[in-house]
Kinemage of the C-alpha trace (Angstrom):
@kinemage 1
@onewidth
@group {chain A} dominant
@subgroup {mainchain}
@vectorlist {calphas} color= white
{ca unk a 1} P 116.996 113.500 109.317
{ca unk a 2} L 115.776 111.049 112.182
{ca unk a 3} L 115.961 107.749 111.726
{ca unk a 4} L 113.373 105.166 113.306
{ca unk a 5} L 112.846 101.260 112.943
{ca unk a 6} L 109.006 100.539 113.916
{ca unk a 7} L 107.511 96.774 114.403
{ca unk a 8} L 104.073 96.670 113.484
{ca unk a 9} L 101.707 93.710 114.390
{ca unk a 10} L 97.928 94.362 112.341
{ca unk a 11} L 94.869 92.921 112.889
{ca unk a 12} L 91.571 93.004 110.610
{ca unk a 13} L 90.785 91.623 107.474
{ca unk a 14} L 94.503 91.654 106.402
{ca unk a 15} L 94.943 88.893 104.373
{ca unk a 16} L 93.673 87.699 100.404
{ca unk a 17} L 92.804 91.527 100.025
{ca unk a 18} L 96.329 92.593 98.250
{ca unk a 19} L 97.110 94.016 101.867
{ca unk a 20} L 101.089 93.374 101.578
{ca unk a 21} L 101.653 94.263 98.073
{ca unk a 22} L 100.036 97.655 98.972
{ca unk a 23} L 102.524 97.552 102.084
{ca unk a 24} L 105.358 97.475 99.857
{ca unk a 25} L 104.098 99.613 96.992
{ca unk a 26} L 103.595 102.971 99.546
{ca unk a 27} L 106.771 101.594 101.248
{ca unk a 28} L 108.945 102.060 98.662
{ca unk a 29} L 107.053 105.971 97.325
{ca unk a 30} L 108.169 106.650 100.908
{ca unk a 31} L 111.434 105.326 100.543
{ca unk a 32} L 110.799 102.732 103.620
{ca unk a 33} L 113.185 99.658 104.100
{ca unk a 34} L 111.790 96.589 106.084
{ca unk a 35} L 109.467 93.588 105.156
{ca unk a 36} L 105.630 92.890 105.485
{ca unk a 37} L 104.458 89.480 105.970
{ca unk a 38} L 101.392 87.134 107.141
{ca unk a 39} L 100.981 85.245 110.261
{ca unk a 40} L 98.999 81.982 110.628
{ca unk a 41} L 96.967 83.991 113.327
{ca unk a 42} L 95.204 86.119 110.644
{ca unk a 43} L 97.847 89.252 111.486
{ca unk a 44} L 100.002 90.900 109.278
{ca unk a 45} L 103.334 91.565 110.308
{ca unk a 46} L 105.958 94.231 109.541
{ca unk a 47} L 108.540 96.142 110.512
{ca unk a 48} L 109.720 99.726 108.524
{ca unk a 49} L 112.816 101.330 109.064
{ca unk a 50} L 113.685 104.735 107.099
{ca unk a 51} L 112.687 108.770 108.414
{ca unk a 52} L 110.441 109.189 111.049
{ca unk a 53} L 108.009 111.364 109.404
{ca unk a 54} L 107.688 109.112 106.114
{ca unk a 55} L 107.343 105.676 108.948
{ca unk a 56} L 104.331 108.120 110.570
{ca unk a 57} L 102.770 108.553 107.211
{ca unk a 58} L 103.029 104.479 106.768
{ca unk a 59} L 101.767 103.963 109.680
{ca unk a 60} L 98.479 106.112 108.806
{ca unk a 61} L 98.439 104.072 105.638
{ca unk a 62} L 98.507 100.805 107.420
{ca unk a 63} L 95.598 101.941 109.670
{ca unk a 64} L 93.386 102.154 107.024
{ca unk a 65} L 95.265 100.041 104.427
{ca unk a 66} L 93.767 98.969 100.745
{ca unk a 67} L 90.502 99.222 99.579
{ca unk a 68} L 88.997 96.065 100.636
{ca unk a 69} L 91.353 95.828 104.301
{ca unk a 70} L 89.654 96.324 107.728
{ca unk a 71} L 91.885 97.124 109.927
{ca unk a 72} L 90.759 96.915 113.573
{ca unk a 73} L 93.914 97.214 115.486
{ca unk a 74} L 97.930 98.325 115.123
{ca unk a 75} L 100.319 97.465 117.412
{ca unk a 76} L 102.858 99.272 116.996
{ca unk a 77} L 106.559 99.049 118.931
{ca unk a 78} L 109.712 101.268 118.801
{ca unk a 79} L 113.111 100.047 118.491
{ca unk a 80} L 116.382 101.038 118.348
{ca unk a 81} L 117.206 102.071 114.488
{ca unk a 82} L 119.451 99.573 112.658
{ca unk a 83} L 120.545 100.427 108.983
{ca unk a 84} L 119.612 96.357 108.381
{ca unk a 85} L 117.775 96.838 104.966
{ca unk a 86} L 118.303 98.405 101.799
{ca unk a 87} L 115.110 97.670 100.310
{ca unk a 88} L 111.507 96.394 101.518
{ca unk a 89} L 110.374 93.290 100.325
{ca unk a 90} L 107.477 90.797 101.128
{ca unk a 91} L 107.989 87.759 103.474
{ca unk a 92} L 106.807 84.601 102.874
């Protein structure tokens, strides 16, 4: 399988809407390693490492994220793979 470590910067109404929980919870069905965490800009931040096609499928999650999430833009950057996590967890 092909491995992929994506950095994710999203905008919206991201935060105080159970965005990052929600990050984590479809993170780990998808078997995804990485964090998720806020930014004092408003952003959320995260980065997923784990199979490319379940990281795509996150991705799509993240773009429309939890019920009450608007999510306006998704930056989102490839980098080099690095087997740095064995679990994904929330930042704080």
């Amino acid at each position: 399988m092909v491995k992929a470590r994506k950095h994710l910067y999203i905008e919206g109404r991201v935060q105080g809407v159970g965005f990052r929980s929600s990050v984590q919870q479809k993170a780990n069905k998808l078997k995804i390693n990485g964090w998720v965490k806020n930014l004092y800009d408003g952003r959320v931040e995260a980065v997923f490492t784990g199979q490319f096609n379940n990281i795509e499928k996150m991705i799509k999650y993240v773009k429309k994220g939890p019920g009450f999430a608007s999510i306006y833009n998704v930056e989102v950057i490839n980098e080099n793979f690095i087997n740095e996590f064995n679990k994904f967890h929330i930042k704080y």
